[in-house]
C-alpha positions in Angstrom: 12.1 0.3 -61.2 13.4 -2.6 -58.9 11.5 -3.5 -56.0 12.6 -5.2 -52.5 10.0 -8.2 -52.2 9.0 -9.2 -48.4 10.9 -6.1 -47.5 8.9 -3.5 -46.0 9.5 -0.9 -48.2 7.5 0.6 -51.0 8.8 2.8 -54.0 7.7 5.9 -55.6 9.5 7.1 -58.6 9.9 10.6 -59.0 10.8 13.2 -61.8 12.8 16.3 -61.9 10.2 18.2 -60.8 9.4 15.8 -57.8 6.0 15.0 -59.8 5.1 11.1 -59.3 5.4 9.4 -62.4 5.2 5.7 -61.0 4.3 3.8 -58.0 5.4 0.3 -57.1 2.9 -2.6 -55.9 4.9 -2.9 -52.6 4.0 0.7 -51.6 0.4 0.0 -53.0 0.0 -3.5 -50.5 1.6 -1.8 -47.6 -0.3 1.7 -47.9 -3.8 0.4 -49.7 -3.5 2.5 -52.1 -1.1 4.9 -54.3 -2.2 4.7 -57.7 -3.8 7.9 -56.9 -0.7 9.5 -56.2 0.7 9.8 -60.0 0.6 13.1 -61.1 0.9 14.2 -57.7 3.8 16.2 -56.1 6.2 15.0 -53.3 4.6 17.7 -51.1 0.8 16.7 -52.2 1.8 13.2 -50.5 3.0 14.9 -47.1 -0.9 14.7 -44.6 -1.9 18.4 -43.8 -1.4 17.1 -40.0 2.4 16.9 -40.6 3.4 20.7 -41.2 6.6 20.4 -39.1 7.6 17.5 -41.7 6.3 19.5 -44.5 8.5 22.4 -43.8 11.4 20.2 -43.0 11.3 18.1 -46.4 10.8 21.4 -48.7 14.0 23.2 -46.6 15.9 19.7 -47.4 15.0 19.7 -51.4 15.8 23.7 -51.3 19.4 22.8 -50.5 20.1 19.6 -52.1 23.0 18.6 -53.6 22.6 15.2 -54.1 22.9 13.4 -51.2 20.3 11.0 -49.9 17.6 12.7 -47.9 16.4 11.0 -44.9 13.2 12.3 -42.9 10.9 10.9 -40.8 7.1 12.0 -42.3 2.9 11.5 -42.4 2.1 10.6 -45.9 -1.8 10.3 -46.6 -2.4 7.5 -48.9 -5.4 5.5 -49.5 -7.4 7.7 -47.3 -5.5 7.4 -44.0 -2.1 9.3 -42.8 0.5 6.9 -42.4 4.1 7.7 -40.2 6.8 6.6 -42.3 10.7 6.9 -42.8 11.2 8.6 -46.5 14.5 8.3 -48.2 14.4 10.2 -51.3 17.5 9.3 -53.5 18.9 11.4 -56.8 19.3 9.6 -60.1 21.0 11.3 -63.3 22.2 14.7 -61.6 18.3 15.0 -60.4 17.0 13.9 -63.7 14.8 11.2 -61.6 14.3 10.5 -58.2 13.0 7.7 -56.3 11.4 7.6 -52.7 11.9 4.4 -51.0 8.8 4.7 -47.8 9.4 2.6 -45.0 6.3 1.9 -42.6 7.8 3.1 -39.0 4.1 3.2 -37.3 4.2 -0.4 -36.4 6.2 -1.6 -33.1 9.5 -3.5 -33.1 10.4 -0.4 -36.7 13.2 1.4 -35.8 11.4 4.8 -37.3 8.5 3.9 -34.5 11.1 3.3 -31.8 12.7 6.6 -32.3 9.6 8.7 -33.0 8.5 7.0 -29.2 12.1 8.0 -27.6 11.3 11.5 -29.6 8.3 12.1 -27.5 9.6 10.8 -24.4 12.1 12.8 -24.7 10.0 15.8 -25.3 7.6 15.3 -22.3 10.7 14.2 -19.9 12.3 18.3 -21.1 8.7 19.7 -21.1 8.4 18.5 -17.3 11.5 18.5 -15.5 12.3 21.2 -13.3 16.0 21.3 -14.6 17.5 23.6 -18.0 18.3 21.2 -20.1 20.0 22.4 -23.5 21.9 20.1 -26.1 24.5 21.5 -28.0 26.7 20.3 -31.0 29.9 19.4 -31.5 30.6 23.5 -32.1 28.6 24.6 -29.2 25.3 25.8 -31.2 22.1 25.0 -29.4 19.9 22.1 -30.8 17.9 22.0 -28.3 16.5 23.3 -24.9 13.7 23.4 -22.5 11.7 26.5 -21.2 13.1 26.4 -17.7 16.6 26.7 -18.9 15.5 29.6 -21.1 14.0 30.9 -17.4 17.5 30.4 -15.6 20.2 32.2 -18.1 17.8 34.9 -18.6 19.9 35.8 -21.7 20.3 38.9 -23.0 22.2 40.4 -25.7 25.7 42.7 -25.4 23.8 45.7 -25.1 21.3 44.0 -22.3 18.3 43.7 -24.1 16.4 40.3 -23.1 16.8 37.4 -26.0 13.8 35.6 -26.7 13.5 32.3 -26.2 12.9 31.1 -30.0 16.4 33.2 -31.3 18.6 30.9 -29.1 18.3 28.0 -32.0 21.2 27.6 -33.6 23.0 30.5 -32.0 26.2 29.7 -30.0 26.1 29.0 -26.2 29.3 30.4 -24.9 28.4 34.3 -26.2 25.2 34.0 -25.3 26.1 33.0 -21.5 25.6 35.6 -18.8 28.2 37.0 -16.6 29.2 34.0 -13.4 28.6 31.2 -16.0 32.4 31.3 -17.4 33.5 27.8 -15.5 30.5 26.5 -17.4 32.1 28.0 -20.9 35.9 27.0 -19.9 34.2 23.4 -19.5 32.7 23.1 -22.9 36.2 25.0 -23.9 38.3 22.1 -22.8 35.9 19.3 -24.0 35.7 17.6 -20.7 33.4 14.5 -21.4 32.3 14.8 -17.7 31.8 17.9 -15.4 29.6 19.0 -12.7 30.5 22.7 -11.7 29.2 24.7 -8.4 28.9 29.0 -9.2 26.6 31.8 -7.1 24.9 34.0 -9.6 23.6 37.5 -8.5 22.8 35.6 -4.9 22.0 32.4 -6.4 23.7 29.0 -6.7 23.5 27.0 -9.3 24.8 23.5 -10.3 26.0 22.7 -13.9 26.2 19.3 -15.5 27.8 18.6 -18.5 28.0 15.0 -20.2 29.1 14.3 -23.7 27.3 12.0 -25.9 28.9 9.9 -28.5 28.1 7.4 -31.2 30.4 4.9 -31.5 31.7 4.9 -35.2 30.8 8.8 -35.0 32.5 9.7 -32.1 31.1 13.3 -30.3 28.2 14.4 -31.7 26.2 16.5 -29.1 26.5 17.6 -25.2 24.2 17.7 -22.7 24.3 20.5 -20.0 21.8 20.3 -17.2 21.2 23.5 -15.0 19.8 23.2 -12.0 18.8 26.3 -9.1 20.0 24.7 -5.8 19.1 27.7 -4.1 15.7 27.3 -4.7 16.0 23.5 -3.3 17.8 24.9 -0.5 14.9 27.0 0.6 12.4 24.4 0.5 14.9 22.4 2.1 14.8 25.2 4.8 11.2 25.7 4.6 10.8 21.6 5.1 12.9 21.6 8.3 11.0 24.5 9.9 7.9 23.0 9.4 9.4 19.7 10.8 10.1 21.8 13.7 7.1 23.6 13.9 5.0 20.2 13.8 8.1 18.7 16.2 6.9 21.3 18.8 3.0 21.3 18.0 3.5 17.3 18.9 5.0 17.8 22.5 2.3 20.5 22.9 -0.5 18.2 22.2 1.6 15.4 24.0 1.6 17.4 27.0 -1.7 18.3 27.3 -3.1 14.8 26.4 -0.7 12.9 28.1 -0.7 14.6 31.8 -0.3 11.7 34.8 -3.6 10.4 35.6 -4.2 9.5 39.0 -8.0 8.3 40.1 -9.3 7.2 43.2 -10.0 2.8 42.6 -9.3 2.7 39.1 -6.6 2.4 36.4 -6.1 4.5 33.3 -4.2 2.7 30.4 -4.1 4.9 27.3 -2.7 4.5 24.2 -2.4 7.6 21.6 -0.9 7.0 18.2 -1.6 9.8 15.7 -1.6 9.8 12.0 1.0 11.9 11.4 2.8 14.2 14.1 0.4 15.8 15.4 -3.4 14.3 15.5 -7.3 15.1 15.6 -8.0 12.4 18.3 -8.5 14.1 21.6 -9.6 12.1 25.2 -9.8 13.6 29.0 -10.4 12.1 32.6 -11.7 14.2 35.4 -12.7 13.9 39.0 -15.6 15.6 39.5 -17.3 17.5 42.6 -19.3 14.3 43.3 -16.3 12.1 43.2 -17.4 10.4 40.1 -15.3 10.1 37.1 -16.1 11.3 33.9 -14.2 10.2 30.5 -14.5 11.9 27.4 -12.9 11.3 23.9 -13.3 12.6 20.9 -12.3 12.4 17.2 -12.3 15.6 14.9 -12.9 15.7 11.2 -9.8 15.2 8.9 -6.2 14.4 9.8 -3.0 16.7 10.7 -2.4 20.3 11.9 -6.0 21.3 10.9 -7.1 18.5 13.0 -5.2 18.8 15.7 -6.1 22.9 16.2 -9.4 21.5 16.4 -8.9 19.7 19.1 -7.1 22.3 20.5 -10.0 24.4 20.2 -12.3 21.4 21.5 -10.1 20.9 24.6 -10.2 24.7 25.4 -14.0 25.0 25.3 -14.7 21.7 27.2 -12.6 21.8 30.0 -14.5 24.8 30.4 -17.7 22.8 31.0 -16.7 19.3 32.2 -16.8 20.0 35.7 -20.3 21.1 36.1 -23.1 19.0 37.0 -24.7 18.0 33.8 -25.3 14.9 32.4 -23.0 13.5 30.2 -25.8 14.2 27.6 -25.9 17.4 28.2 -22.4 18.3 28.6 -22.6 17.2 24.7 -25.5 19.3 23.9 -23.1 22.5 26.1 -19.9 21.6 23.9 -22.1 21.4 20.7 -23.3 24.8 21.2 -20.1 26.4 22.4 -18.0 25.4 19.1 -21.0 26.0 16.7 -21.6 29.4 18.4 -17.7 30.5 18.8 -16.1 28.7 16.2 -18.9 28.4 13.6 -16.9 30.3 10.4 -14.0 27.4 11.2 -16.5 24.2 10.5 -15.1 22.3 13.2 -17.1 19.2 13.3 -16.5 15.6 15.4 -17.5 13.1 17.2 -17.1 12.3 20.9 -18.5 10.6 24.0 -18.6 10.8 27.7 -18.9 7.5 30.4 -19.5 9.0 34.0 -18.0 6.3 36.6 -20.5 6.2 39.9 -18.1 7.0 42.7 -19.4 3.3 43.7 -18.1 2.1 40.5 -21.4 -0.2 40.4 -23.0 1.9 37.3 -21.7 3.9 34.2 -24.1 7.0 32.7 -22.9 7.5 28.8 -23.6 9.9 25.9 -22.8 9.8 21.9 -22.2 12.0 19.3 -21.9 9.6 16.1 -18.9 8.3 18.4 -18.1 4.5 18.8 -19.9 3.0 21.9 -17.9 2.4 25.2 -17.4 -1.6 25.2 -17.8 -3.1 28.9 -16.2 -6.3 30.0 -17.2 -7.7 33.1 -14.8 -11.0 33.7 -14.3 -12.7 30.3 -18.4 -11.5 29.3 -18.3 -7.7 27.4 -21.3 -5.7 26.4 -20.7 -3.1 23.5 -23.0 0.0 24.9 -25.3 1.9 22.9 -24.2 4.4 20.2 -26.2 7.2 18.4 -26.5 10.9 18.4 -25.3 13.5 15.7 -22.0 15.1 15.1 -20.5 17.8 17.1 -20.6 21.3 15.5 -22.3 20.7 12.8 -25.8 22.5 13.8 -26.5 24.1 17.3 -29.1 23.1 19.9 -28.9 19.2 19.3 -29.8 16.4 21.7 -27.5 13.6 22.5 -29.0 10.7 24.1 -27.9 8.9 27.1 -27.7 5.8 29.3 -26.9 3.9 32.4 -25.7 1.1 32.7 -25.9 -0.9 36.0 -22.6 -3.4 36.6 -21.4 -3.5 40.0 -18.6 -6.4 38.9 -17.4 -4.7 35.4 -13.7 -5.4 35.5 -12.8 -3.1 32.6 -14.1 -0.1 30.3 -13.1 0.5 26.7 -13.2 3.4 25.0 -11.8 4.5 21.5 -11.8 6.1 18.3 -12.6 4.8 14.9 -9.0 4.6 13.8 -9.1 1.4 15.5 -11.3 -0.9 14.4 -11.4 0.6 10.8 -7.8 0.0 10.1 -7.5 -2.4 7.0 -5.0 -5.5 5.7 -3.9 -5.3 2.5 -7.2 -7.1 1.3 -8.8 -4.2 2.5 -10.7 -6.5 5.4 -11.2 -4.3 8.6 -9.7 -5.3 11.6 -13.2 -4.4 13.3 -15.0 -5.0 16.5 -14.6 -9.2 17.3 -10.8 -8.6 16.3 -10.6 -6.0 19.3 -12.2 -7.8 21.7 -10.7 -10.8 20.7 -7.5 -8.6 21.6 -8.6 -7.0 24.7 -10.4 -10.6 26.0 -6.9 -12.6 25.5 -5.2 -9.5 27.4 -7.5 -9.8 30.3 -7.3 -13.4 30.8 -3.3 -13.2 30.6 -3.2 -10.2 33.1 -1.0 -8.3 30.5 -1.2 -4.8 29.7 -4.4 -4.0 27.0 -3.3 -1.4 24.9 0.2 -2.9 24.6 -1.7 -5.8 23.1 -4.2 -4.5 21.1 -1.6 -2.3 19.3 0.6 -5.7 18.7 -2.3 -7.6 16.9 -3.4 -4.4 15.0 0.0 -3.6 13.9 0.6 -8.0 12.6 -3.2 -7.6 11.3 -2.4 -4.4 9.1 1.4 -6.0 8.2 2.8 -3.6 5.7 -0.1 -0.9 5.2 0.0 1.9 6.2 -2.1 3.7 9.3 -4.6 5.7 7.8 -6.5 7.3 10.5 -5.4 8.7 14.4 -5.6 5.8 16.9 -6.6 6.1 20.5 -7.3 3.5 23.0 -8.2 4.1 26.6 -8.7 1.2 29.2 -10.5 2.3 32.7 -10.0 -0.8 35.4 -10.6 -0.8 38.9 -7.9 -0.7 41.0 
């Protein structure tokens, strides 16, 4: 028996009965071990976790006539399974045989390269949401994926349903159901290239076909992708009436946030940018009986449409309390118990706060709920207030606590939600408090407008990231 020195490839001689009679010190040094494998069968060498290679060399030896067999198998030699590429050639009109095994489980081997392309192959038809089926040179199937099996929904002359296992090897064209013939006349004409538009039974579908060719070999298989645009179109319509939807659920949020606001001495600057159309930041200025002014904001739970109805809600049950009398405390305490006891199945929960303006202007009464505390600037000096109290409806009958603040020369009052100061670079450093008032400070001084500039600084702070959370700002300056 010759061997192939430095080669990677070991040898196994065979007899006519495919019984190993010798195996070569190659095969030994690549495999660590063989010499266990005389007296052995072919099959015996084939690793019990390699039935689909089993079955595919015993077919091959059923029908040979000579020719070199080729197959890529799991041998189990030297107490491990190794993936190999086996060529088993005849000697002698099948007096002898001998197996020349080629490692193909290390990178770089072509038998690893194409095992790897194999399975990618296999997950890229497992997953797609396109038929895929490839056919041969006569138009047998080789090869096809569940969801084209799902599409044809094949079915014999006599309609009964094919299963999906008895299209292998069976011819496409027969096989394709009525509104498919442009696909058949296609693969009739042998067009390399095609891409073919048909409605089926109310559906349409888009067929592409692409031949594949070796070069020395020529055309050796074709590939025919099916795909259901009718399904894409309805979640294309789907997708545009939700735009729509959310479209119209921002202008209704717009306009009930963004109403003129006109106050006796003092300026309202608000700026509202939500996460995504619609937003769960909600804010509110009011004139009350007493001539004071009372500002409220809050911030529900979570981001989006669910967010946003909360506010809704929120709104709805607060504007039904804000005028009254009460503290800003207790106003909390009454819109606590209102959503907890109305709304309590829904597990609306946020934060909030409330600053009530003197009508002299000369002191501030607040209130949290586990809300950012209002920030006070007074010429180029600020004072962050106090903060504190628990979430809104989470539990009825809470306290919030409050407190005043006297200023009589406070030239402007902050107010905002978390989405602010919690918005990150792409180190994932917050832009946080001293950043703000850094931003608001240098607005002041320069006379410009403060949100305008607080967005600018936020939006060069954060660059390229994107907003995570609803942003709202609101600015309260005397006149």
């Amino acid at each position: 028996m010759s061997s192939y020195p430095g080669l990677p490839l070991g040898q196994v001689t065979l007899d006519a009965q495919f019984r190993v009679v010798a195996v070569d010190a190659q095969f030994r040094w690549l495999f660590g071990g063989g010499a266990e494998l005389v007296g052995a069968t072919l099959d015996d060498m084939i690793s019990d976790r390699d039935r689909r290679g089993a079955v595919a060399l015993s077919g091959r030896l059923m029908q040979h006539r000579g020719e070199i067999i080729d197959l890529p198998l799991v041998i189990h030699v030297g107490e491990a399974d190794h993936y190999v590429r086996m060529r088993l050639v005849m000697h002698d009109g099948g007096g002898s045989y001998t197996a020349y095994v080629e490692q193909g489980d290390t990178e770089g081997s072509l038998t690893y390269e194409l095992a790897l392309a194999r399975e990618r192959w296999g997950a890229l038809v497992r997953r797609t949401d396109e038929g895929i089926v490839l056919l041969s040179p006569t138009g047998t199937i080789l090869q096809h994926n569940a969801r084209f099996f799902e599409l044809m929904q094949f079915r014999t002359a006599h309609g009964v349903s094919l299963s999906e296992a008895a299209l292998q090897g069976r011819e496409l064209v027969p096989l394709l159901p009525r509104g498919f013939e442009d696909i058949a006349a296609a693969l009739a004409r042998g067009d390399d290239e095609f891409v073919l538009r048909m409605t089926v039974a109310g559906r349409t579908f888009e067929a592409e076909g692409r031949t594949l060719r070796l070069p020395l070999r020529g055309r050796i298989e074709t590939l025919l992708l099916l795909r259901d645009l009718s399904e894409q179109q309805q979640i294309a319509e789907r997708d545009a009436l939700i735009r729509a939807d959310l479209e119209q659920a921002a202008k209704f949020q717009s306009a009930l946030l963004a109403r003129r606001i006109e106050l006796p001495g003092l300026d309202v600057d608000i700026a509202y940018r939500p996460l995504h159309r619609v937003g769960g930041d909600l804010f509110d200025v009011a004139v009350l009986p007493d001539r004071s002014v009372r500002v409220f904001i809050a911030d529900a739970t979570g981001h989006g449409v669910t967010a946003a109805l909360s506010t809704m809600l929120i709104k709805s049950e607060y504007d039904a309390i804000k005028h009254a009398s009460a503290s800003p405390g207790a106003t909390l305490g009454a819109l606590n118990d209102r959503i907890t006891r109305t709304y309590q199945k829904l597990s609306i929960m946020f934060t909030a706060a409330i600053v009530d303006i003197a009508p002299d202007r000369g002191s501030l009464r607040h209130a949290c709920g586990a809300h950012p505390g209002p920030i006070l600037w007074s010429g180029a000096d600020h004072v962050e207030l106090a903060e504190g109290g628990p979430f809104l409806g989470a539990l009825p009958r809470q306290t919030y606590p409050e407190w005043t603040t006297t200023s009589p020369a406070w030239s402007s009052l902050v107010m905002l939600t978390d989405g602010v100061t919690e918005a990150r670079d792409a180190s994932g450093q917050l832009f946080g408090e001293r950043r703000l008032c850094d931003s608001v400070g240098d607005a002041l001084a320069r006379g410009t407008k403060v949100t305008a500039d607080v967005l600018a600084r936020l939006d060069a702070f954060t660059d390229t990231q994107n907003q995570t959370d609803d942003i709202t700002l609101l600015v309260i300056q005397p006149s």
